[in-house]
C-alpha positions, 0 to 999 in steps of 0.5 A, a space after each residue: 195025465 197025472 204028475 208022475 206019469 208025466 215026470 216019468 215020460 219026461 225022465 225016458 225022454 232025457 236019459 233016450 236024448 243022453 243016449 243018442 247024444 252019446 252015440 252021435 259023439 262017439 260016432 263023430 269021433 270014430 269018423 273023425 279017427 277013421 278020416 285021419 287015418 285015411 288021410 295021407 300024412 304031409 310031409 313038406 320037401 324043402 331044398 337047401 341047394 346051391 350057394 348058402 347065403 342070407 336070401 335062403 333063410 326067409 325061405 327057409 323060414 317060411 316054409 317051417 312056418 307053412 308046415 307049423 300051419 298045416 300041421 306037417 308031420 316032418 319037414 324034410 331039408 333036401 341038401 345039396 350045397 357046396 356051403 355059403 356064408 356061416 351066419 346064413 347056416 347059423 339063421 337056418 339052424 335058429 329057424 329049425 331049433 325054434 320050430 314047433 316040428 321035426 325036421 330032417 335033413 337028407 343029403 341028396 349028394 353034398 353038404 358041405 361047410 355050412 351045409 354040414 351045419 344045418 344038416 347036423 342041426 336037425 333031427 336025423 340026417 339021411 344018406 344015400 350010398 355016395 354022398 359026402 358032408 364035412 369040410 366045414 372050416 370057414 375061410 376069408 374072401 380070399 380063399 384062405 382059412 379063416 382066423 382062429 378066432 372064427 375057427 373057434 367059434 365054428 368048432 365050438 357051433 358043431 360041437 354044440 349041435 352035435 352034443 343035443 344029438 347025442 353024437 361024439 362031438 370030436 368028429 363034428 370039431 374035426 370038419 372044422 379045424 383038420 388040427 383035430 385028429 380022431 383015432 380011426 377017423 381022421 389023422 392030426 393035420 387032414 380036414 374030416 369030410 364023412 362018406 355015407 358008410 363012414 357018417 352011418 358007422 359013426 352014426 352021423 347019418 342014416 342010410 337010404 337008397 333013395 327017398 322013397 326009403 327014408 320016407 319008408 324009415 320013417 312010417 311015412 310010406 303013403 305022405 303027401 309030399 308038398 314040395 316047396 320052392 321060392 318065391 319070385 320075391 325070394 328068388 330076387 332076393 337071393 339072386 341080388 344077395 349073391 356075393 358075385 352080383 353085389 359089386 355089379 349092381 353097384 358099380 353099374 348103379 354109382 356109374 348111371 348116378 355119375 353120368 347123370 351129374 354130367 348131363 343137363 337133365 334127369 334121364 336114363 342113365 339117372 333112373 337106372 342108376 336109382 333102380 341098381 341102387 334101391 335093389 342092392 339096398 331093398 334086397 340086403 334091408 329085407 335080409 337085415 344086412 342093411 338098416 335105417 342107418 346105412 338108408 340115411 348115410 345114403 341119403 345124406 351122402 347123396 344131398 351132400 353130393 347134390 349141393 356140391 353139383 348145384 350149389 357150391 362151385 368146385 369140389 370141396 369138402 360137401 363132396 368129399 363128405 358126400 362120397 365118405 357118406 356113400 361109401 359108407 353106406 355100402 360098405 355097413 350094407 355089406 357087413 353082417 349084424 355081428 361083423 367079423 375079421 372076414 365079413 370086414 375083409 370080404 366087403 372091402 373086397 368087394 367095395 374095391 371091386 365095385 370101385 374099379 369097375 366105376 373107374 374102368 367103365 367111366 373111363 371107357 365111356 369118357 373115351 369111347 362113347 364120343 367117337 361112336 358113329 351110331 351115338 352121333 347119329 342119334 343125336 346124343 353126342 355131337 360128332 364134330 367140335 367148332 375151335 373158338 378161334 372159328 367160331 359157330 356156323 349154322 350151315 355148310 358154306 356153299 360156294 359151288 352154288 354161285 352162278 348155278 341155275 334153277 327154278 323157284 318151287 315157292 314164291 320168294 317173298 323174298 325167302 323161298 325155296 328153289 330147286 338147284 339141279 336136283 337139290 331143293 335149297 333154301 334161298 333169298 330173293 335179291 330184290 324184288 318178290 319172285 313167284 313160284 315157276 320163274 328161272 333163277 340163278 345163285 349170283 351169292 353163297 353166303 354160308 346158310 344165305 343163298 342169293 338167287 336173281 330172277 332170269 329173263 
């Protein structure tokens, strides 16, 4: 074959490669299309219900992630919450502002308070016929309104959100302090809480008749819906972050830890005590309530309160030192990173409630426990005392034995055991060894010390 034939062989074969590679790439692109078309899209359901505190923001965290991962197309936050702690929101509205992902919000029936924030945080908020969100003015431990310069600082958080949505920032203000008044909303001196028909009027919210409808709204009538849910580790997390079992689980831990101290080794009430404590601090470090700080403070409190038991005779100043540690310690492991008026009165509240509950409890024990027939019984407590003036006494004195008759079970050499009546009683050969079968009789009771002689 010559040379131009041949390069004119190898010039068809190249362009007949170029051509098949081409369709092979278009073909894999059109298949690529045609599969992504055919693929439902995901959309992830995350509920936001019951008490907002600081455990329900990792979870909401996370799932923001997993959507990102998965390449979601919409996250959608299904609220029904009565409201919670504001800087638990202002973690939640940080997570949705950062995430690379719409999200939306769809008030299944309430969202108040900081509800209403981390609704008015996301894209669109969707309402059925009946829900509510507003009522967003923060308030103390006690109930009451919070100071105005907490107020503020909320009122100035809605207004901020409600501006990147474009929304009159007048109303969000108006859920938080009722000193706000809108003409045709709201009057001077009522706080402003928005029905569906109102929130859609003044285009806070979308209305849907349900979710199948939102989804519909949204393009979406045929997604993968992937509910998410907590994990057993974030369900702990929230349950012992919960302002209702914080001062229990202190309480009960510092009650254990005080009961140690009075008994002579490391036992139950020791190692439950340690268990109550490392979850109310394990669960308020893993939400960043807690630090290596408030861990030391504990520590060293604690050593302080050990030298004073083992160490320093008394109670002086290592034990009043220990307790300052570790009262300090819970009180910081109470308070959010950037603490404010309320945050401070609402720890010591519940500082003070932990504290009478150690009282009321270490009193009810003191008084109670040693009278219980069923801890007497066991063994851990002693039913009965022995004056110093009478001294200590092994056995029952048994004076009814003298002159009873009986018979040795065993040998008595020249202790033994011999069968009085029906009752088996230790007892002492006067002299002589006895054996085992011989008629006996008590001649002395001598408290544990009963005397038989062998009967002719």
């Amino acid at each position: 074959m010559s040379a131009s034939r041949l390069r004119t062989v190898v010039v068809i074969a190249a362009g007949l490669l170029l051509v098949v590679s081409a369709a092979a790439g278009i073909a894999m692109l059109m298949s690529q299309r045609a599969s992504a078309e055919s693929t439902p899209a995901a959309v992830y359901r995350v509920p936001v219900t019951g008490v907002i505190e600081l455990g329900l923001a990792p979870f909401i965290e996370r799932s923001l992630r997993e959507a990102e991962r998965a390449g979601a197309t919409v996250v959608i936050l299904d609220i029904d919450t009565p409201g919670g702690r504001v800087d638990a929101a202002e973690q939640i509205i940080d997570a949705i502002r950062d995430a690379d992902i719409d999200v939306h919000a769809f008030i299944n029936r309430r969202a108040f308070s900081a509800g209403a924030m981390i609704a008015l945080a996301a894209k669109e908020t969707w309402m059925p016929a009946g829900a509510v969100m507003g009522a967003a003015t923060p308030v103390t431990g006690e109930g009451q309104k919070a100071p105005e310069k907490i107020v503020s600082a909320m009122r100035s958080e809605m207004r901020a959100l409600a501006e990147a949505r474009g929304l009159d920032p007048r109303i969000a203000e108006a859920m938080v302090d009722e000193q706000i008044g809108v003409e045709g909303v709201v009057e001077k001196g009522k706080l402003l809480t928005l029905t569906t028909e109102e929130a859609v009027r003044l285009r806070y919210a979308r209305e849907v008749s349900d979710w199948d409808a939102m989804l519909d709204a949204l393009e979406l009538p045929n997604a993968e819906i992937r509910m998410m849910s907590t994990n057993w580790a974030e369900s702990l997390v929230r349950f012992f972050t919960h302002p209702a079992v914080a001062p229990l689980l202190l309480s009960l831990g510092m009650l254990g830890i005080i009961i140690e101290f009075k008994t002579p080794a490391f036992g139950m009430a020791g190692a439950a005590g340690a268990v109550l404590l490392a979850l109310f601090f394990g669960s308020r470090f893993l939400v960043g309530l807690a630090g290596m700080e408030e861990l030391l403070l504990l520590g060293a409190g604690i050593v302080l309160l050990l030298v004073e038991g083992f160490v320093l005779p008394g109670f002086g100043i290592a034990g009043v030192a220990g307790l300052l540690a570790v009262g300090a310690s819970f009180f910081l492991a109470l308070l959010p990173a950037f603490a404010t008026a309320a945050d401070v009165s609402t720890a010591a509240g519940l500082l003070s409630i932990a504290g009478i509950a150690i009282v009321l409890m270490g009193w009810a024990l003191v008084r109670h426990l040693p009278k219980s027939g069923r801890f007497a019984r066991s063994g851990l407590l002693l039913s009965e005392s022995t004056a110093t003036e009478v001294g200590y006494s092994s056995a029952e004195v048994r004076p009814e034995l003298v002159g009873a008759s009986g018979v040795a079970v065993t040998d008595l050499r020249p202790s033994g055991v011999a069968k009085i009546g029906d009752e088996r009683v230790d007892v002492e050969a006067e002299s002589s060894w006895i054996s085992a079968g011989t008629p006996v009789r008590v001649i002395r009771s001598e408290g544990y010390r009963h005397v038989v002689r062998a009967v002719e």
